[in-house]
C-alpha positions in Angstrom: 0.0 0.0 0.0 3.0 2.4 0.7 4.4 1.4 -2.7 1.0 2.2 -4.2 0.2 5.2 -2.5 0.8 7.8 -5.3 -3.2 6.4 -7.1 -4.3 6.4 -3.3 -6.0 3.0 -4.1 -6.7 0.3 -1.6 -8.6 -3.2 -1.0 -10.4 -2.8 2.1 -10.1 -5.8 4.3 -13.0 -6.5 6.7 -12.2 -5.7 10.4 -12.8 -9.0 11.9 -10.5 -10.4 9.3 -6.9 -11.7 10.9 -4.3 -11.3 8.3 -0.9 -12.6 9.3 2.1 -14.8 7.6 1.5 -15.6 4.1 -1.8 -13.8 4.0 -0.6 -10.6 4.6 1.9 -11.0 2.0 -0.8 -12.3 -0.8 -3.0 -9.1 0.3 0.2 -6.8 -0.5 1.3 -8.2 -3.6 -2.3 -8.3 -4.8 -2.3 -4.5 -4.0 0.9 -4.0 -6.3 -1.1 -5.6 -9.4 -4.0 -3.6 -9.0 -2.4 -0.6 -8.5 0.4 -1.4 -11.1 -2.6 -1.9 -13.8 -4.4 1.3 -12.7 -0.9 3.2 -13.2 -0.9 2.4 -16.4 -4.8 3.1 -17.2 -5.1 6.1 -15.0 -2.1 7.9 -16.9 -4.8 8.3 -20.1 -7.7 8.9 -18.0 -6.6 11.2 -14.8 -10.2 11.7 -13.9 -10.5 8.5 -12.5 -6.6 8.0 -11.1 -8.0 7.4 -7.5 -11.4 5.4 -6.8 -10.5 2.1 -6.9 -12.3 1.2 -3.7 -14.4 -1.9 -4.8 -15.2 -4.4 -2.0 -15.8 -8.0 -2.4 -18.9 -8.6 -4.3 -19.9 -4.8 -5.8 -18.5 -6.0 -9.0 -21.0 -8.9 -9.2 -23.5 -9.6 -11.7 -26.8 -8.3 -11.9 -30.0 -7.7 -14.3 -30.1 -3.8 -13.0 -26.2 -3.4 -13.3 -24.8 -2.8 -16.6 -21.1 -3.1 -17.2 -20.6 0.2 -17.6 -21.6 0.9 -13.9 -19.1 -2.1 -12.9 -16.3 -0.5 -14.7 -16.9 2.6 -13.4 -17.7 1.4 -10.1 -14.6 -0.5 -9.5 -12.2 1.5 -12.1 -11.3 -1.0 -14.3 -13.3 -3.2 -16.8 -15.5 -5.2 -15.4 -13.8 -8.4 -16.2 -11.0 -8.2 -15.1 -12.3 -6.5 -12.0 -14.3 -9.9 -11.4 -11.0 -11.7 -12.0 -9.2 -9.8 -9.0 -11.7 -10.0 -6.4 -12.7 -14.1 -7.6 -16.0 -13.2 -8.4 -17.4 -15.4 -10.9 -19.9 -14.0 -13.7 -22.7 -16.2 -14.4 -22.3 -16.6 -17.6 -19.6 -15.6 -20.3 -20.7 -12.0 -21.9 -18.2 -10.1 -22.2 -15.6 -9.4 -24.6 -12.1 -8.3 -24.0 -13.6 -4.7 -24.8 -16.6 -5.4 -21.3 -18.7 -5.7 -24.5 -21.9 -8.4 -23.9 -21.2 -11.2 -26.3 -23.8 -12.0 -28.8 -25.5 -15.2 -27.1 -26.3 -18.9 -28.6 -30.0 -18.9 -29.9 -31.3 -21.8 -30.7 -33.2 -21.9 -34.4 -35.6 -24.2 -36.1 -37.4 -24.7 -39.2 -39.4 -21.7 -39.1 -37.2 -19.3 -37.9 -36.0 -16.8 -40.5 -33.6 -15.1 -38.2 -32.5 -13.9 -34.6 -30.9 -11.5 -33.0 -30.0 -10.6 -29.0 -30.9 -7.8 -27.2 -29.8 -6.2 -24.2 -31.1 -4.7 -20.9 -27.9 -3.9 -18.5 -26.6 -7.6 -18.4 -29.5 -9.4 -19.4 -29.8 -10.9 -22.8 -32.6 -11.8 -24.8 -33.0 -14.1 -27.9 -34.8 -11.9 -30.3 -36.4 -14.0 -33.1 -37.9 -13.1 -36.5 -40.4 -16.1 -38.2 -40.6 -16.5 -41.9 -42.8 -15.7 -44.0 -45.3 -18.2 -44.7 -44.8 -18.4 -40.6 -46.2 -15.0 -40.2 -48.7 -15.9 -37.7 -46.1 -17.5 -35.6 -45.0 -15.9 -32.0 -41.7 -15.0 -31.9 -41.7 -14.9 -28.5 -42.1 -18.6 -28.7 -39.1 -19.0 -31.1 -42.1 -19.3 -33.6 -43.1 -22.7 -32.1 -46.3 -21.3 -31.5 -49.1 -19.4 -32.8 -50.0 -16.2 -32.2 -52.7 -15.6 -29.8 -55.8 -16.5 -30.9 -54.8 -18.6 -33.8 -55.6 -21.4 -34.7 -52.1 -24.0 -34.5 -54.2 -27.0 -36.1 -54.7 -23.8 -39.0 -51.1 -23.5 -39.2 -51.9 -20.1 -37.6 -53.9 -18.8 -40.4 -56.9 -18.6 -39.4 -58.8 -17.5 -36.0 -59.7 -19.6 -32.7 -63.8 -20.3 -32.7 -65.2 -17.2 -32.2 -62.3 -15.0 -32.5 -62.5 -11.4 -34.9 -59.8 -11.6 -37.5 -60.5 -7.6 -37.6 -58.8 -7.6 -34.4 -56.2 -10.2 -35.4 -58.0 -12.6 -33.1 -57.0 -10.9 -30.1 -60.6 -10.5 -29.0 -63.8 -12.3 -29.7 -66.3 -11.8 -32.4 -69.2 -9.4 -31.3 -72.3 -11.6 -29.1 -69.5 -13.7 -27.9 -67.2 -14.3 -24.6 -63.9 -16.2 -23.9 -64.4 -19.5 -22.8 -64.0 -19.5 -18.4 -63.3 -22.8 -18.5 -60.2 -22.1 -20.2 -56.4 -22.8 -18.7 -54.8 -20.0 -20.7 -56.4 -16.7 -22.1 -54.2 -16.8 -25.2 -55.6 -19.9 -26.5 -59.0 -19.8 -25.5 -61.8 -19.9 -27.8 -64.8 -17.9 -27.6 -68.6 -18.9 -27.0 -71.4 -17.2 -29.3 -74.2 -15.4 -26.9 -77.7 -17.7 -28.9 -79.5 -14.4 -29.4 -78.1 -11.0 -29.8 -80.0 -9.6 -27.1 -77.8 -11.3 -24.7 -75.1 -9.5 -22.8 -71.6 -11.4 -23.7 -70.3 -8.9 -21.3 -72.1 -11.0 -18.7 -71.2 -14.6 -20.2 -75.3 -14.3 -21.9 -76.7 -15.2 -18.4 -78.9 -12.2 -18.8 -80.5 -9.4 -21.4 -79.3 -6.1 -22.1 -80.4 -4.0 -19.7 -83.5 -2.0 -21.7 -84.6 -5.6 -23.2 -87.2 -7.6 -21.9 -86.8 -10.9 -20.5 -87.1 -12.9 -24.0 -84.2 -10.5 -25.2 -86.6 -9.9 -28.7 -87.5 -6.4 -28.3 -86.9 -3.0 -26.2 -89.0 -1.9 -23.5 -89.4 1.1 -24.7 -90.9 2.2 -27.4 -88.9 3.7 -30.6 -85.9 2.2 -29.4 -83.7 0.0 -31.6 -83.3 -3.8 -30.5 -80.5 -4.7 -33.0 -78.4 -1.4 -31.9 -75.3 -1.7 -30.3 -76.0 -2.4 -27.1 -79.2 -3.0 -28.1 -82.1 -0.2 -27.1 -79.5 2.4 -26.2 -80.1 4.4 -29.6 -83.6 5.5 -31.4 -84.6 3.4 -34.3 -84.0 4.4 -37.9 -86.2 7.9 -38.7 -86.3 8.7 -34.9 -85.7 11.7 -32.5 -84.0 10.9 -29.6 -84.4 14.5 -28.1 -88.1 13.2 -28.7 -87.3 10.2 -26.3 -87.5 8.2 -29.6 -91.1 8.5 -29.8 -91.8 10.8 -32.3 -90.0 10.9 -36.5 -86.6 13.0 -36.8 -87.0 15.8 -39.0 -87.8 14.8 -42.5 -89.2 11.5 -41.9 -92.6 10.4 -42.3 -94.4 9.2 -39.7 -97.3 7.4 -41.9 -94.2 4.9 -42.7 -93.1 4.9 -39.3 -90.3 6.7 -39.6 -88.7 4.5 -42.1 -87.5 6.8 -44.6 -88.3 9.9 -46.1 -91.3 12.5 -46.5 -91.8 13.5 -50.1 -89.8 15.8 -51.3 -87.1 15.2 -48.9 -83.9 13.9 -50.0 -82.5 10.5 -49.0 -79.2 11.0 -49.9 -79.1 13.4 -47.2 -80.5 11.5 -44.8 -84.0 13.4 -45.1 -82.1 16.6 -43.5 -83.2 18.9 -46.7 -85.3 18.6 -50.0 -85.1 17.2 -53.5 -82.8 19.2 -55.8 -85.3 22.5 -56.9 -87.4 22.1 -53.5 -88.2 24.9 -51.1 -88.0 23.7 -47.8 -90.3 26.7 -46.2 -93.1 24.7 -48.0 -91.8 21.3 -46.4 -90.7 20.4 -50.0 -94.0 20.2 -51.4 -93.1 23.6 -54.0 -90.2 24.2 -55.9 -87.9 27.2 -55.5 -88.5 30.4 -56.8 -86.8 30.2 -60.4 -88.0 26.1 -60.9 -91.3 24.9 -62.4 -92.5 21.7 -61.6 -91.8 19.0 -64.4 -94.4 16.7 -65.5 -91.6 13.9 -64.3 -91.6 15.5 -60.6 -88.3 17.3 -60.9 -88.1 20.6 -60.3 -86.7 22.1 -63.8 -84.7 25.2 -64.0 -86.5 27.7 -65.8 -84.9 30.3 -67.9 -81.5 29.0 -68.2 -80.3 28.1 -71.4 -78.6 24.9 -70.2 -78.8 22.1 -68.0 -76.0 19.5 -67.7 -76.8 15.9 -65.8 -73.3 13.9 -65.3 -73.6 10.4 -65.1 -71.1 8.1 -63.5 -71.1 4.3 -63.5 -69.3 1.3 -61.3 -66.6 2.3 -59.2 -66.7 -0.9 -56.7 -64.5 -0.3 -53.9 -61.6 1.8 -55.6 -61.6 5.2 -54.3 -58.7 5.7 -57.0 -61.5 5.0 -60.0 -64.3 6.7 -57.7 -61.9 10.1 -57.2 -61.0 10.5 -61.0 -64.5 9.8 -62.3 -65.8 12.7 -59.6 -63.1 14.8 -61.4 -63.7 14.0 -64.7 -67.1 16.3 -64.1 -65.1 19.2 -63.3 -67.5 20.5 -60.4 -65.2 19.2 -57.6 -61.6 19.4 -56.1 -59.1 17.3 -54.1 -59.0 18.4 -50.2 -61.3 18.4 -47.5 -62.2 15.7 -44.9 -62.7 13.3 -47.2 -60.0 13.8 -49.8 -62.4 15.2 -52.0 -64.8 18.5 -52.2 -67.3 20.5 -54.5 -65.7 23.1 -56.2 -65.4 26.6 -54.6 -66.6 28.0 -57.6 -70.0 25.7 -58.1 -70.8 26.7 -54.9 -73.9 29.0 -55.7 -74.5 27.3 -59.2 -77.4 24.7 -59.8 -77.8 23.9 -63.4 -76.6 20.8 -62.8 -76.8 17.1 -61.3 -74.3 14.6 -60.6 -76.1 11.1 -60.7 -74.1 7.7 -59.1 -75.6 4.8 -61.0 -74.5 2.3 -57.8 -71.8 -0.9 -57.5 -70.5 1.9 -55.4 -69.4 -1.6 -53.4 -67.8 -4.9 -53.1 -64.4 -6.4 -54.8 -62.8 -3.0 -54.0 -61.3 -2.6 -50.2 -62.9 0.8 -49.7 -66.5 0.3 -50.3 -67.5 1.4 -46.7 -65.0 4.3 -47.4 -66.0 5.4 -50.9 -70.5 5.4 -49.6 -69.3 8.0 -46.9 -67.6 10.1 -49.4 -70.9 10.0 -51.7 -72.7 10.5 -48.6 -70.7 13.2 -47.3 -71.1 15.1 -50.5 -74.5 14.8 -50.7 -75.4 15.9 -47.5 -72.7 18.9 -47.5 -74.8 20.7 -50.7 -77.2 22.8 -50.3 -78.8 22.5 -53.5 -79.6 18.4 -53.5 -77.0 18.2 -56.9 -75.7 14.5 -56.0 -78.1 11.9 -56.3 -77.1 8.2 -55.5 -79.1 5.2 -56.8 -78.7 1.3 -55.8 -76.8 -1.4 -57.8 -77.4 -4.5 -57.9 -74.0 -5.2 -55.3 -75.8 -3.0 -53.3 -79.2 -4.8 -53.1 -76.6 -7.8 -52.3 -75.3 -5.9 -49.2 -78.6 -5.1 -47.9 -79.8 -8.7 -48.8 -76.7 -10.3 -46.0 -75.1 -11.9 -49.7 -71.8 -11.1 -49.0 -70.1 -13.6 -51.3 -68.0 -10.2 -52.9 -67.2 -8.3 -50.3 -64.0 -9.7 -49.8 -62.1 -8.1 -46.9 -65.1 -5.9 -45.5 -66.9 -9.0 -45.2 -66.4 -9.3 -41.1 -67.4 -5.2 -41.0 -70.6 -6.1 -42.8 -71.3 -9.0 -40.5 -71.3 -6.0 -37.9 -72.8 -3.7 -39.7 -75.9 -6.2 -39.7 -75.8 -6.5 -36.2 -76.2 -3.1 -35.0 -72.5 -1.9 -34.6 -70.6 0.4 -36.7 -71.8 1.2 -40.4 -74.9 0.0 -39.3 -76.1 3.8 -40.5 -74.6 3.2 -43.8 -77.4 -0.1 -44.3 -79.9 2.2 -43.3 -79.3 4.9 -45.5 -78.2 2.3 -48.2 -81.7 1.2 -47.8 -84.0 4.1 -48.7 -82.0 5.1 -51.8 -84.1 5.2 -54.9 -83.6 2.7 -57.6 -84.6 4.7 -60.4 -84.1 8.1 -61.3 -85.8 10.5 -64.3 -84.8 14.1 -65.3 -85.3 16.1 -68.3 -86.0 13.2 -70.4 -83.4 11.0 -69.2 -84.0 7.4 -67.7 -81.6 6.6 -65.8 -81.1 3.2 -63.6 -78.2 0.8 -62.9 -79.3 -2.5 -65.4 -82.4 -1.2 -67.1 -86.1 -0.7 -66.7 -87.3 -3.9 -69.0 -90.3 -4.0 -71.0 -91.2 -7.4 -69.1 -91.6 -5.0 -65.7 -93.7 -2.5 -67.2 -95.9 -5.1 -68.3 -95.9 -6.7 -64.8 -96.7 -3.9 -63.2 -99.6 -3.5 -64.9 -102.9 -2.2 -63.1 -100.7 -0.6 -60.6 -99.9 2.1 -63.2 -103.6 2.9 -64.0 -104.9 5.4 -64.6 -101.3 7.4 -64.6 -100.0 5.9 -68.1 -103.1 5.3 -69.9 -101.4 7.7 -71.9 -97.7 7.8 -72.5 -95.6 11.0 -71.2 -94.1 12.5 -68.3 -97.2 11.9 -65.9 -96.6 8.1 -66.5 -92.7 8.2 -66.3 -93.3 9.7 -62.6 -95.7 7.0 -62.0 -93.6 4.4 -62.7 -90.4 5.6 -61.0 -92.4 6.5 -58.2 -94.1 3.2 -57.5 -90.6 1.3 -58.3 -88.9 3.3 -55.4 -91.2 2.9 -53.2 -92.1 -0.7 -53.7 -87.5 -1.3 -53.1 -87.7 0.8 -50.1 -90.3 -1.2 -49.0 -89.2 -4.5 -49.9 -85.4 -3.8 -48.0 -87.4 -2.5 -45.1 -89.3 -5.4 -44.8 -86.2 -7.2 -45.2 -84.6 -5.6 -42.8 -87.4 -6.2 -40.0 -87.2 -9.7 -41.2 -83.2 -10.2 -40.5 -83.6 -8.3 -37.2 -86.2 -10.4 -36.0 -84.4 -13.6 -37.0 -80.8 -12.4 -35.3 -83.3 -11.6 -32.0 -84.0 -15.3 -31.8 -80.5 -16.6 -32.2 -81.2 -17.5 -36.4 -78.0 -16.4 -38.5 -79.4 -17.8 -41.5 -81.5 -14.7 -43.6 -81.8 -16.3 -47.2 -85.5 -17.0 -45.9 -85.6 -13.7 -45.5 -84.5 -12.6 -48.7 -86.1 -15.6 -51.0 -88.8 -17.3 -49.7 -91.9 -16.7 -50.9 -93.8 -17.4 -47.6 -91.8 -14.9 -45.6 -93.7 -11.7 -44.8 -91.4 -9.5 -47.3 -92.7 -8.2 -50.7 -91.6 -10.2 -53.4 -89.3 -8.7 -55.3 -89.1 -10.2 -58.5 -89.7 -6.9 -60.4 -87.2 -4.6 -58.9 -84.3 -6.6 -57.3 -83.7 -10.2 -57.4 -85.3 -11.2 -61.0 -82.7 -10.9 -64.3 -85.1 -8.4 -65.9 -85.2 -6.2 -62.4 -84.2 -2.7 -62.7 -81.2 -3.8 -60.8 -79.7 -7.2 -63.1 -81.5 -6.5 -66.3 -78.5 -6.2 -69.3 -80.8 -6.2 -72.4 -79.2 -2.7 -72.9 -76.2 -2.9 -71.5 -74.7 -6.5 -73.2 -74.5 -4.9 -76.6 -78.2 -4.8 -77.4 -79.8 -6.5 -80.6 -82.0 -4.5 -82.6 -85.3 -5.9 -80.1 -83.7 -4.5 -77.2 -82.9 -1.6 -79.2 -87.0 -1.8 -80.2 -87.4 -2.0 -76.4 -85.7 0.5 -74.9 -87.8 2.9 -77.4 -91.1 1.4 -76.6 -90.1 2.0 -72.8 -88.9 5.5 -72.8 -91.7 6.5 -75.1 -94.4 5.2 -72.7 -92.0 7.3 -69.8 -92.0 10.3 -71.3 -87.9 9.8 -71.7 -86.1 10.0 -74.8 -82.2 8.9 -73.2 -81.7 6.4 -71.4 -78.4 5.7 -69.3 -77.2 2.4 -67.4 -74.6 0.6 -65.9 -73.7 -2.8 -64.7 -71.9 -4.2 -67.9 -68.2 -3.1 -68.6 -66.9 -1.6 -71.6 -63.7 -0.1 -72.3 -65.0 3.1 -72.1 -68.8 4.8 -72.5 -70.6 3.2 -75.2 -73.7 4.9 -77.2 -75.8 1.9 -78.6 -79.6 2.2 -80.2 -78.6 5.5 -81.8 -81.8 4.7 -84.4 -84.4 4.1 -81.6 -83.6 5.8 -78.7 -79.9 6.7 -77.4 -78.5 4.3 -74.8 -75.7 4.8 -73.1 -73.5 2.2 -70.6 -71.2 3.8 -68.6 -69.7 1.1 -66.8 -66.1 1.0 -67.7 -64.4 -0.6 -64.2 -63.0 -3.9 -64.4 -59.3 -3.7 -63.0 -59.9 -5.3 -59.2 -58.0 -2.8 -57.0 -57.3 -5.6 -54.7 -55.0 -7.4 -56.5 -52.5 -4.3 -57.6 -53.0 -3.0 -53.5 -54.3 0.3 -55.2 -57.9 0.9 -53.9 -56.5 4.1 -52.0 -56.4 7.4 -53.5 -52.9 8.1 -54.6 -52.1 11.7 -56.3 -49.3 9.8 -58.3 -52.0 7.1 -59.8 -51.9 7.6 -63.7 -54.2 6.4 -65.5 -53.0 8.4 -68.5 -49.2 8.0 -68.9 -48.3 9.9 -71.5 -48.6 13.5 -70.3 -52.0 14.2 -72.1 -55.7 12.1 -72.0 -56.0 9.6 -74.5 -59.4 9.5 -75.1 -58.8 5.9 -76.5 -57.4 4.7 -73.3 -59.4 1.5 -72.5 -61.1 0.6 -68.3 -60.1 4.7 -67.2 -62.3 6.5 -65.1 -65.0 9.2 -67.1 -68.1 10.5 -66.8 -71.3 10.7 -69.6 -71.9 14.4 -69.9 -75.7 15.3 -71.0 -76.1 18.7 -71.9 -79.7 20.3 -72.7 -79.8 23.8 -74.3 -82.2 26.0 -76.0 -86.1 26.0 -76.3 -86.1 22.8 -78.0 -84.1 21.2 -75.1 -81.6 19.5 -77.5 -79.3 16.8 -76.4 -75.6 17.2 -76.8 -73.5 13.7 -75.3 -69.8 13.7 -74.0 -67.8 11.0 -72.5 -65.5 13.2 -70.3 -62.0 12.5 -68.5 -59.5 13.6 -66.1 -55.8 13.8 -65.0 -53.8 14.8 -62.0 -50.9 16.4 -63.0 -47.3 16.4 -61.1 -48.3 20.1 -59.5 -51.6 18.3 -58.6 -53.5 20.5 -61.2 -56.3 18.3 -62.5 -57.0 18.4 -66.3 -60.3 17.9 -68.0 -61.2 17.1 -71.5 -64.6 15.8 -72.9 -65.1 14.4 -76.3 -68.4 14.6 -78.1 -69.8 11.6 -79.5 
């Protein structure tokens, strides 16, 4: 210790330890080596020259301790401090450097790679599975699944009763984890028998607000299928009123199932018709509008009116965006990505009509009807109107067979929870649509549903025109909003009782739903029919004419068939025009997004050639004589994210 005094460093020795003889002497020379090895190191670091003070044990190992804090603790690396004072380290992680050596991880099969990581002196295997072992927990060295997956699955698929929405992680809505089970991770999940019972409570009990058979609320105007059920007002109702009297808009002759006349769907009822003045509930038009002898409310002297027509779009809010732009009345921005024009704003000598498949194959169907919705709602003026497809009618009809990854949300939807609205609003959307001479639907108004209708028409169309056109289109909305109403009432009731199956619903003729062979399900149906959309022959030609003459229409415009772009067929009967040109599934090239850098146009300018591109039918009527001018229209989002529009004339 004299020798060493100049680093003032020292071993303490406990005080009830007796040194003598050889001991002693050990003690001093082990002094000269520590202090002889600090000389050295404390010459290129004087700042810690004197602290070597490090009893027996404060060099140990420990989770909390890194080595870092041993080599600064006893003024030497931690190693070789462990050395001096014959403290063993537990296991062999260091380096010469007091670096952690990389430990010995164990691999198999479907192990891709590991890795270690390190908390002060505690390692960790860090494992990464491959990639048809995605479902694998690394945790487990990808020996096991996930939780909630299914191992017998090779991971793929869920546990009974667990939500793939939620990666399994939690059961599927109206069910509970098993209690019986050992471990939470791999439990399954137990389905409540009817949705009115409380999973919440293992389905011992109702909801509270149900009665005792869990099939209706106690209240009245409360909706059983809601999420918990009867803690929201049924469709159409106010729940300032206590859910006993219709929300603004609705009728109450229909139970507040959808709208008073006039009133707009698309906007959820808040506001009237397109032309409609709402100080006279709708039931006049504004001043500057004349009541048509179709039920529109027609502009009146203006020398133009414009409709813009726009077909499938099917989950791809890519196709969906461009086709809105194509019309050249709205703008990227806003909540939903997309806006009306600032400069449209007080205009309205025009309509932009949606003729449905706004849904299914795409990824953003649920996305894309809130955007329609949105728009609809936000405009004053009633200018957007939305009509059903026939994917649409699938949707509302629990046939889910195309809706691909929103199936599960649809499932939900169907039971009360989130997007529920969207089915409701989906479900008083008109069918048909007739302005200024144009018929407008998704697959066609056949001549074999005119002549079923029959008697019902009488005496509206004894003689052809206008007055029988808004006889027809009348009676063929109303009969779909009451059929999916019906429907609907049907599904719940079944889903109250613990049934899951609907397609009695939906198909049978006994059920107590309207049959709906005329407007939804049959081939001819306003919704499937593709005598004018499948390149008509010279009889559907013949038919559209008969049709549109007995309508009081002399254009008509549908959907539902794709072309490569907007064709014009029957030009020598009556103009018919199919404006269905989606067909690239946006799931398969990951592009049902909007993306600004998306070109469907590549080579700096809009080929109007350009084959399965978003567009838009432009109908223009000018002049006394309310001539007909036709454009197929397109657009392009330039690098500066200026948007270009061109229409060509046909």
């Amino acid at each position: 210790a004299v020798i060493s005094n100049k680093f003032c460093c020292q071993i303490s020795i406990h005080q009830s330890s007796i040194m003598t003889g050889a001991a002693s002497i050990a003690v001093l020379f082990l002094s000269m080596v520590v202090n002889s090895t600090r000389a050295v190191r404390d010459e290129r670091k004087t700042a810690r020259s004197c602290c070597c003070k490090a009893e027996l044990g404060d060099c140990a190992e420990s989770d909390e301790t890194s080595a870092v804090d041993i080599d600064n603790r006893c003024c030497m690396p931690a190693e070789e401090c462990a050395g001096l004072f014959n403290t063993s380290l537990t296991s062999q992680l260091h380096s010469t450097a007091c670096e952690l050596q990389k430990a010995k991880c164990p691999k198999n099969r479907r192990v891709k790679e590991t890795s270690v990581s390190k908390t002060g002196r505690k390692q960790k295997c860090v494992y990464v599975c491959g990639r048809i072992y995605k479902f694998f927990d690394p945790e487990q060295q990808c020996e096991k699944c996930l939780e909630g997956r299914d191992l017998a699955q090779k991971c793929e698929a869920c546990l009974e009763g667990r939500d793939p929405a939620q990666d399994c992680r939690t059961c599927l809505v109206g069910h509970y984890f098993d209690p019986e089970a050992s471990d939470p991770k791999t439990a399954t999940c137990k389905r409540c028998k009817k949705v009115g019972l409380d999973p919440g409570a293992n389905c011992a009990h109702c909801f509270e607000g149900m009665d005792e058979g869990c099939s209706r609320c106690t209240k009245p105007g409360f909706d059983p299928v809601a999420y918990p059920p009867c803690s929201t007002c049924s469709l159409g109702r106010n729940a300032a009123q206590h859910c006993t009297q219709c929300s603004f808009g609705y009728d109450p002759r229909e139970d507040c199932r959808w709208c008073l006349p006039g009133f707009d769907p698309a906007a959820d009822c808040r506001r009237c018709e397109q032309g409609r003045d709402i100080d006279t509930d709708c039931k006049q038009c504004l001043p500057g509008f004349e009541l048509s002898g179709d039920g529109t409310c027609a502009v009146l002297n203006r020398s133009s009116w414009t409709l813009h027509i726009i077909g499938d779009t099917h989950g791809d809010e890519n196709f969906l965006f461009h086709s809105l732009l194509s019309t050249g009345l709205f703008q990227l921005g806003g909540d939903f990505g997309i806006k009306w024009k600032d400069d449209v704003e007080g205009t309205n000598d025009f309509e932009v009509v949606i003729l449905g498949d706004i849904v299914d194959r795409g990824a953003r169907s649920r996305k894309n009807l809130r955007t329609l919705k949105f728009l609809a709602s936000n405009d004053k003026f009633g200018r957007m109107h939305i009509l059903l497809g026939n994917h649409e009618s699938m949707i509302l009809q629990h046939d889910l067979k195309d809706a691909g990854h929103e199936n599960q949300a649809w499932l939900l939807a169907h039971r009360g929870h989130e997007d529920n609205d969207l089915l409701s609003w989906l479900g008083q959307l008109p069918t048909v649509r007739l302005s200024h001479g144009v018929l407008m639907t998704h697959g066609g108004l056949s001549g074999k549903v005119m002549e079923r209708l029959g008697n019902d028409l009488t005496p509206s169309c004894h003689t052809p025109g206008a007055v029988c056109g808004k006889a027809v289109v009348d009676h063929l909305n109303h009969e779909a909003k009451a059929y999916f109403a019906r429907l609907r009432k049907c599904m719940q009731q079944r889903l109250l009782n613990g049934i899951e199956d609907h397609t009695k619903c939906a198909f049978d003729n006994n059920a107590d739903v309207l049959n709906p062979g005329s407007v939804v399900d049959a081939l001819d149906g306003v919704l499937w029919y593709r005598g004018y959309s499948r390149s008509p022959k010279s009889e559907n030609c013949e038919e559209a004419r008969q049709v549109s003459t007995r309508l009081g229409a002399d254009t008509m415009a549908v959907a539902h068939t794709t072309h490569g772009t907007i064709q014009r067929y029957c030009a020598d009967a009556v103009p018919v025009f199919v404006t269905d040109t989606h067909t690239e599934d946006c799931m398969q090239t990951g592009e049902c997004d909007f993306e600004s850098d998306k070109k469907y146009h590549t080579d700096g300018s809009i080929n109007p050639d350009r084959r399965e591109v978003p567009q838009s039918l432009s109908i223009t009527i000018v002049g006394v004589n309310r001539t007909k001018m036709f454009a197929k229209c397109f657009s392009m989002l330039g690098t500066d994210g200026l948007v270009t529009r061109n229409c060509w004339e046909f």
